[in-house]
N, C-alpha and C positions, 0 to 999 in steps of 0.2 A: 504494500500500500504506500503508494509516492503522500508524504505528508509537506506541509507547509505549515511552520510555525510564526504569528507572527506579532511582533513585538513593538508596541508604541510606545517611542520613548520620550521623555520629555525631563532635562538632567535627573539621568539614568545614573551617575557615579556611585550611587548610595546601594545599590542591588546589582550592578553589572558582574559582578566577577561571581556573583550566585546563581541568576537567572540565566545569561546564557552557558556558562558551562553545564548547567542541569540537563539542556538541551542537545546538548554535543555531547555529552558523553553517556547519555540515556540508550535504554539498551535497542530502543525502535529508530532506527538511524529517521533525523528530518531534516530540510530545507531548512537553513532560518532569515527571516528578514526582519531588520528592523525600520520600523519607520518612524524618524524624529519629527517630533515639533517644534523644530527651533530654539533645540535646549542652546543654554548661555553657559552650561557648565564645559570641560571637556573631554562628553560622548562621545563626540563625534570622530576628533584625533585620538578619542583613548579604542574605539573603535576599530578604526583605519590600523594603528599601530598591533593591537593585541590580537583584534579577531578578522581578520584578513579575510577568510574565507566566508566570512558572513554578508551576505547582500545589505545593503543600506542604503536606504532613500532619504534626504536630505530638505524635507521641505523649511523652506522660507519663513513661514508660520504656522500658531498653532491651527491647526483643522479641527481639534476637539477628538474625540475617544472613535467617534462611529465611522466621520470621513475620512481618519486615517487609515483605522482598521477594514473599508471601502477598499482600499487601493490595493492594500496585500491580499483581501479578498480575490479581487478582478484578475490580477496578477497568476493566483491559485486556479483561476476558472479559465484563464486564458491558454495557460502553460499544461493543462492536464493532469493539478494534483486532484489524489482521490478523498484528502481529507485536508482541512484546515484546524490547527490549534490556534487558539487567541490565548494568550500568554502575556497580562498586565507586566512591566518593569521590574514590581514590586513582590513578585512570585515564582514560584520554582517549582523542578518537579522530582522527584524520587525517580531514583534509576529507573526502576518496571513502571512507571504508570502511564505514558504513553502509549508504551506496546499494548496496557489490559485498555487504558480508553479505545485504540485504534481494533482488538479484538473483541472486544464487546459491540464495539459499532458494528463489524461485522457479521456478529451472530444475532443483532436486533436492530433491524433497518427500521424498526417502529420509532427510532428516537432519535428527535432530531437536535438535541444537542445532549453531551455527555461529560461530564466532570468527575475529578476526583474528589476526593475527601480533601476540605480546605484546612489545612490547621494554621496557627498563627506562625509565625517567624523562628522563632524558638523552640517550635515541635509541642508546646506542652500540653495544649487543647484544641479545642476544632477556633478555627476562627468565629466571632461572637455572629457576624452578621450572616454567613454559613448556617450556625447551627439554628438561631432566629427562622430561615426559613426552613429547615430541614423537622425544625421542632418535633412537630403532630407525627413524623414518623419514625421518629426518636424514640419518644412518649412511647409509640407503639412496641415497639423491637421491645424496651427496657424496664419496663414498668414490670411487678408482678402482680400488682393488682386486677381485677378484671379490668379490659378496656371500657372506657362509657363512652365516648364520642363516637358518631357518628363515622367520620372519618375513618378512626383509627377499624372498628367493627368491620367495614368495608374492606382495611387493606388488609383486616385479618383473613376474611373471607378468601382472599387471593393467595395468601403466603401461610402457609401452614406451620412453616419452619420463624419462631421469632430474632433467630441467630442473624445478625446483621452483618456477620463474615462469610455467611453458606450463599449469602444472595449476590448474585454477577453487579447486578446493576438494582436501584432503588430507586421508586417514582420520587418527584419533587417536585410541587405546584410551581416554584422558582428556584433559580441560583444565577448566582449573579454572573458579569463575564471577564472573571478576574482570570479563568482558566475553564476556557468551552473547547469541545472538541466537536466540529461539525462535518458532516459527510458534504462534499461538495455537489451530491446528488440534491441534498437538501438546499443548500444556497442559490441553485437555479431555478428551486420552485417558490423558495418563502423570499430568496432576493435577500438582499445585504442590508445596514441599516440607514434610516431613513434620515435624510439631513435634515428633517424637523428638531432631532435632539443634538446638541452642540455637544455637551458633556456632562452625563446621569439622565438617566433614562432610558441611553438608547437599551439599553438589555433587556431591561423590563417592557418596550414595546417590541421587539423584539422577540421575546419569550410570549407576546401575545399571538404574534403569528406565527411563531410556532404550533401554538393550538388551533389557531384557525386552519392551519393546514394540514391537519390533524396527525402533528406527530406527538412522540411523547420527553419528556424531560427526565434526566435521573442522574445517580453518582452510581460509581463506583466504588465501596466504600476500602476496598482492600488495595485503590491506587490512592495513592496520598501525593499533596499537591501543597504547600507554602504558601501563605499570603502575608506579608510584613507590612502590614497596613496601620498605624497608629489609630490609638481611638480617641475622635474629639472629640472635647465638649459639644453638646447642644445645645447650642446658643440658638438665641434670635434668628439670627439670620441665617443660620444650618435651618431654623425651624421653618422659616417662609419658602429659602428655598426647595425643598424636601417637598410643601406643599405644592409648588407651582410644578415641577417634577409630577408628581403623582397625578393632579389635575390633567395636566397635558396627557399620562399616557392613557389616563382613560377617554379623554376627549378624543384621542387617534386611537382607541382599542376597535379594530376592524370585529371583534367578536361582540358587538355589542349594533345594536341600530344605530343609526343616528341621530334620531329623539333619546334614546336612554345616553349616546355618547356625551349630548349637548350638555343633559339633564346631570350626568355624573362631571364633566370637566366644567362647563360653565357654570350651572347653575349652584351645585353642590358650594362653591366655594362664598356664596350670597350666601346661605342657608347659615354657614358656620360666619357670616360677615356678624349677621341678625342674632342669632344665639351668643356672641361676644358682644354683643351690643346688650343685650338682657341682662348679661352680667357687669357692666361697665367695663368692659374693657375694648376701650374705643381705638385705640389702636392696633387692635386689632381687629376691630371691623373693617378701620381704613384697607389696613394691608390683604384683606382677603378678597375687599370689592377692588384691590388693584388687581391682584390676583385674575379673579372673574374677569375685568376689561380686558387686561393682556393677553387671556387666553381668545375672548372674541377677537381680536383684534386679528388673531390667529389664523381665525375660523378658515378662509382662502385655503392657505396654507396644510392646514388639517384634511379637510377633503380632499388635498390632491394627492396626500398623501397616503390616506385611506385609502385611496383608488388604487394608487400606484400598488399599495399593499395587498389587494385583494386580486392582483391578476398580473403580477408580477411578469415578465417574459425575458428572457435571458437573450443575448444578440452576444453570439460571439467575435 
């Protein structure tokens, strides 16, 4: 399986000498390319100098997470690889986890993007925002109590076995795209991501058409994969932006109408304006009916991009 791994960098010196040799010297030989944003650190000659053999594109500025990762995309689609890995700066992978991501894609064409088990930097737990979405099927696997949710009942129904090392691959409603492995079978039909999102979001809209094109999501939990991600406060303006983010991807979620899209991105954010308003806190009414405007203001935008996402066609 010809792979393409590919890596957006933007001053990359703080993880370079982890992330790509994880890659070179992993046991499923791949392609790597990196494509910078106009780091100001020195990736670029520590690049040139150290890893010679590695492809590097060289843009001018930043493009943001999805249009850079677009072009290493196109690149993989153009040249004839059979899978693409995305590979953040900031992550790495364990000798075999490539090879089980790239085997497993094989033995389940149902899934259209596939991950390993993310743990933090230091090996010592899973990464928080990883296990956040993995939670419900955590719960499941670990608990010995009887299962009560809903959820969990159903996946029980499926998996007889609660051993989360016996299982190839594990559903997961999300994971984010700090480390995806996608079949390039898949990216000619769901298309790459949408210049609607600049940077945060595209994964999560993304991962929407995933299911609209009806594949399915999961890890691997016995390939393990690095994220060195710091955790920041949530502040303010982490907090507005986070909402405007999630607004927007429901607003462009192709799996929903476009009265319920409107009704979730635009209007949703008045609703929580008026309920901060109930409780005096007018500041954050302002910022939520910013919110709301910005996303109409969108609206053009959003539907072409819908469209674009619902009938994607590949031109080689």
């Amino acid at each position: 399986m010809k792979t393409l791994a590919i890596v957006i960098s933007y001053n990359f010196m703080s993880w370079i000498d982890r992330c790509l040799p994880s890659l070179l010297k992993g046991k499923h030989p791949t392609d790597i390319l990196v494509v910078d944003n106009g780091s100001s650190d020195e990736t670029i000659s520590y690049i040139h100098e150290h890893y010679p053999s590695i492809r590097l594109i060289e843009n001018k500025k930043n493009l943001g997470f999805g249009s850079a990762n677009n072009i290493g995309m196109q690149i993989a689609l153009d040249e004839g690889y059979d899978g693409v890995l995305l590979i953040n700066q900031d992550a790495w992978l364990a000798p075999d986890a490539l090879q089980q991501l790239v085997e497993v894609s094989m033995q389940h064409p149902e899934y259209g993007i596939i991950s390993p088990k993310h743990l933090t930097g230091d090996g010592s737990k899973m990464d928080p925002g990883f296990a956040s979405y993995i939670s419900t099927i955590v719960n499941c696997h670990f608990l010995e109590q009887r299962v009560q949710s809903q959820a969990c009942l159903n996946y029980a129904k499926s998996r007889q076995n609660w051993s989360e090392a016996q299982l190839s691959i594990i559903n997961s409603p999300f994971i984010n795209a700090a480390l995806w492995y996608l079949p390039t079978t898949v990216i000619r039909k769901v298309g790459m991501f949408a210049p609607l999102f600049y940077h945060y979001g595209e994964d999560k809209d993304y991962v929407n058409r995933i299911h609209y094109h009806g594949y399915q999501i999961g890890y691997v939990p016995t390939a393990l994969g690095y994220h060195d991600r710091a955790e920041r406060p949530f502040s303010r303006l982490l907090f507005l932006r986070t909402e405007y983010v999630y607004h927007l991807s429901e607003y462009a979620n192709i799996n929903y109408s476009f009265t319920k899209a409107f009704a979730m991105g635009v209007l949703a954010p008045v609703k929580k304006a008026f309920e901060a308003m109930a409780k005096g806190r007018w500041s954050n009414f302002s910022s939520f009916i910013s919110i709301s405007f910005q996303l109409l203001v969108k609206t053009s935008q959003v539907v072409n991009s819908r469209k674009e996402a619902k009938c994607y066609t590949f031109n080689p």
